[in-house]
ROKOL-806968 format. One line per 3 residues: number of its first residue (from 1); their letters; for each residue x, y, z of C-alpha. Coordinates in Angstrom, 1 decimal. Layout:
residues N
NUM) a) X/Y/Z ~ ...;
***
This chain:
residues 167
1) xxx) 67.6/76.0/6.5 ~ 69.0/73.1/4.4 ~ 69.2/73.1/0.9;
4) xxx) 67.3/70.4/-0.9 ~ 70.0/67.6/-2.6 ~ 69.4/67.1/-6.2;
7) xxx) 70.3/63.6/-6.8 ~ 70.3/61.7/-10.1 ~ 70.2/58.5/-10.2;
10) xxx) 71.3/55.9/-12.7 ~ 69.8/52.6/-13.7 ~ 72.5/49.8/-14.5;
13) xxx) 70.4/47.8/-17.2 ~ 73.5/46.2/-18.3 ~ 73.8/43.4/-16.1;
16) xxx) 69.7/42.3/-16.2 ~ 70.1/42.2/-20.2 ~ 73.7/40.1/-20.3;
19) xxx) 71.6/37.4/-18.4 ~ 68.6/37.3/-20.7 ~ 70.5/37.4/-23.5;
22) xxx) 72.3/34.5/-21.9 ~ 69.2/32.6/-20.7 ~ 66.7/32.7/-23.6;
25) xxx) 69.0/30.6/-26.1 ~ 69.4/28.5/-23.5 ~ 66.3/28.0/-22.8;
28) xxx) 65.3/27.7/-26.2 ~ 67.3/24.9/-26.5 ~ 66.5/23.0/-23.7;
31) xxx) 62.9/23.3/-25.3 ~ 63.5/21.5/-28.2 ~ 65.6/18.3/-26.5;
34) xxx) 62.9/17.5/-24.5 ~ 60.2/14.5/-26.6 ~ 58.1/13.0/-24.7;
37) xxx) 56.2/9.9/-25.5 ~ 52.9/8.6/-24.3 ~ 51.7/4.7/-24.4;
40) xxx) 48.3/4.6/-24.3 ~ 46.9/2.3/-22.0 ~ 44.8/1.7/-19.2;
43) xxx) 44.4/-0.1/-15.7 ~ 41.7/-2.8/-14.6 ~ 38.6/-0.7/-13.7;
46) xxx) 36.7/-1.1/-10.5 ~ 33.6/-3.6/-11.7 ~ 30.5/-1.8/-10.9;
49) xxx) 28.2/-3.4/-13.1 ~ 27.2/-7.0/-12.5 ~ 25.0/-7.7/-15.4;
52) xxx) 26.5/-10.9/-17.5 ~ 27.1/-10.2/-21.2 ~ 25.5/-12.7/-23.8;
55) xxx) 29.0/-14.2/-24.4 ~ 31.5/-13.9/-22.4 ~ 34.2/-12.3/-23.2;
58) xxx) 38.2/-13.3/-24.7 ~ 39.8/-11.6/-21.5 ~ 43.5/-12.5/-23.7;
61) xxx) 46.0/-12.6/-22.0 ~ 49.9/-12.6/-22.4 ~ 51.9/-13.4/-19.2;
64) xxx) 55.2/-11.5/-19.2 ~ 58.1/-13.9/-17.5 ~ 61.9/-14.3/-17.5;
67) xxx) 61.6/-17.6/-19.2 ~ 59.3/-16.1/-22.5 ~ 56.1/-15.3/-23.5;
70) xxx) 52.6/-17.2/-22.2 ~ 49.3/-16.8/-23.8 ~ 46.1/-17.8/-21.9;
73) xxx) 42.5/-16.8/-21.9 ~ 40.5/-17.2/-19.2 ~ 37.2/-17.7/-21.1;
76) xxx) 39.0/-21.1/-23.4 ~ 38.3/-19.5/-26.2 ~ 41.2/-20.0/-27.8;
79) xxx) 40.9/-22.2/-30.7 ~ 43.9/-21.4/-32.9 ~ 46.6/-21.2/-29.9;
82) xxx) 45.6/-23.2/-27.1 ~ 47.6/-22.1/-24.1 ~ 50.5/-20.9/-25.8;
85) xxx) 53.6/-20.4/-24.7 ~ 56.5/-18.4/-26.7 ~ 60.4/-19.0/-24.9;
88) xxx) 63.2/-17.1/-25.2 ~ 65.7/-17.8/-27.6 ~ 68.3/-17.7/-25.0;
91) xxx) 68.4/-17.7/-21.6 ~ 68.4/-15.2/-19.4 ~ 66.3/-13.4/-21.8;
94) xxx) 67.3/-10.4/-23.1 ~ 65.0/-7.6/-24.9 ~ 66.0/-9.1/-28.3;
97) xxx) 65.3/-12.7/-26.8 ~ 61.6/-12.6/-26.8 ~ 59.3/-13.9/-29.7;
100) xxx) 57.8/-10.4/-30.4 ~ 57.0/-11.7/-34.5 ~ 55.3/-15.2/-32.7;
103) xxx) 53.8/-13.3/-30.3 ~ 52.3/-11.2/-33.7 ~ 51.3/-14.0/-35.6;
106) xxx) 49.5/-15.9/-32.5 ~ 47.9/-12.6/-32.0 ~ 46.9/-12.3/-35.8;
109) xxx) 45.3/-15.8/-35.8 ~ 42.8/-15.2/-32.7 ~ 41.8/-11.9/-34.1;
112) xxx) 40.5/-13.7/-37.2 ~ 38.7/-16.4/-35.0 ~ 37.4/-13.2/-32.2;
115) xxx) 37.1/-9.9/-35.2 ~ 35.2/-8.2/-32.0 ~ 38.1/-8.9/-29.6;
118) xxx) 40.4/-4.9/-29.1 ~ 41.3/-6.2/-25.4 ~ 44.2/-7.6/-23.7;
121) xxx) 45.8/-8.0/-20.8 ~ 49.6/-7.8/-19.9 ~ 50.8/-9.5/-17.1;
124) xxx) 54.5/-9.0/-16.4 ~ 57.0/-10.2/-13.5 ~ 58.2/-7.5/-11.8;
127) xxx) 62.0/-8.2/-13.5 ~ 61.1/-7.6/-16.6 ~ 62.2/-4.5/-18.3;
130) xxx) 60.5/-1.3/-19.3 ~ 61.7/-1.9/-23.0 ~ 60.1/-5.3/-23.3;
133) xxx) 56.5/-4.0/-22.1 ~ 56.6/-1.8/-25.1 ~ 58.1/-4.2/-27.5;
136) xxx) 54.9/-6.6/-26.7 ~ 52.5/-3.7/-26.4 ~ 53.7/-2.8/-30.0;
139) xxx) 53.6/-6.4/-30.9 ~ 49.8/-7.3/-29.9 ~ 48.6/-3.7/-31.0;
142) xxx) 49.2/-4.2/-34.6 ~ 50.6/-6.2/-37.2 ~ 52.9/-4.2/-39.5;
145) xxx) 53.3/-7.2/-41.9 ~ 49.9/-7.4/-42.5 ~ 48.8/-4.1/-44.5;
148) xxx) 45.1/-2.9/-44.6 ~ 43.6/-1.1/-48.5 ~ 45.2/2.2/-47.0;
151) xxx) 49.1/1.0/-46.3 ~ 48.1/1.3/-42.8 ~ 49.0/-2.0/-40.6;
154) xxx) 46.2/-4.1/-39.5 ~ 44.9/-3.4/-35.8 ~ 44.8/-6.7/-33.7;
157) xxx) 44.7/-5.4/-29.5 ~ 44.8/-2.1/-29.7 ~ 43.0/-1.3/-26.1;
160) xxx) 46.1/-2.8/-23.9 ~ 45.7/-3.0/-19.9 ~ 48.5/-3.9/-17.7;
163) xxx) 47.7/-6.2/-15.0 ~ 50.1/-7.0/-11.6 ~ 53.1/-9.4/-12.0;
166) xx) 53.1/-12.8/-13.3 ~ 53.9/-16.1/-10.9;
***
């Protein structure tokens, strides 16, 4: 007859709590590094509707290129601006080389002549940087020059929608 073994086991915690101790700092850290930003926009919708509004709309829009800054509408109803067209201050533009405050004040003159206008439409050549679609975006949603009662800046295009490249 055999004997039953007693065996006692120990449990090496040692090595599992070095690591946490070593990951959650770490962690932690890597948390607070991380800031994420979100420009609120939105793409051409699929037109399901076919009714034609009483008048028609703006549909602004600012063409993107290497050479500058363009500013059409498509309905003519720009009074104050005509087909307007910002260039660069050097060429090859640059991000700094753009006319962001022209761009501003163009934008700040139609909204006067269209209060009812929040849309526009971007329409950039595929070279153009990812810095300079957010410097126009923040250009044509408000004008920080311009200060409402409340200190806030005055809203000119706030609803932005990016359209495929320029020609």
């Amino acid at each position: 007859m055999r004997k039953p073994v007693s065996q006692t086991a120990t449990l090496e915690l040692m090595p599992v709590m070095n690591l946490v101790t070593i990951l959650i700092p770490l962690l932690l850290m890597g948390a607070t590094m991380v800031n994420l930003s979100v420009i609120d926009t939105s793409l051409p919708g699929i037109v399901g509707d076919k009714t034609v509004p009483d008048e028609p709309s703006l549909q602004l829009t600012v063409a993107i290129t290497n050479l500058g800054l363009g500013l059409k509408s498509a309905a003519g109803g720009i009074e104050v601006a005509g087909d307007l067209e910002l260039p660069c201050a050097t060429q090859p533009c640059g991000v700094d080389g753009y006319d962001y405050a022209g761009l501003t004040d163009a934008l700040a003159r139609i909204k006067d002549d269209h209060p009812d206008e929040n849309s526009l439409i971007l329409l950039p050549e595929e070279r153009v940087p990812y810095e300079v679609l957010v410097k126009v975006m923040d250009a044509s949603r408000e004008d920080v020059d311009q200060r409402a009662v409340d200190g806030s800046a005055r809203p000119l295009f706030p609803m932005v929608v990016m359209a495929g490249g320029a020609t």
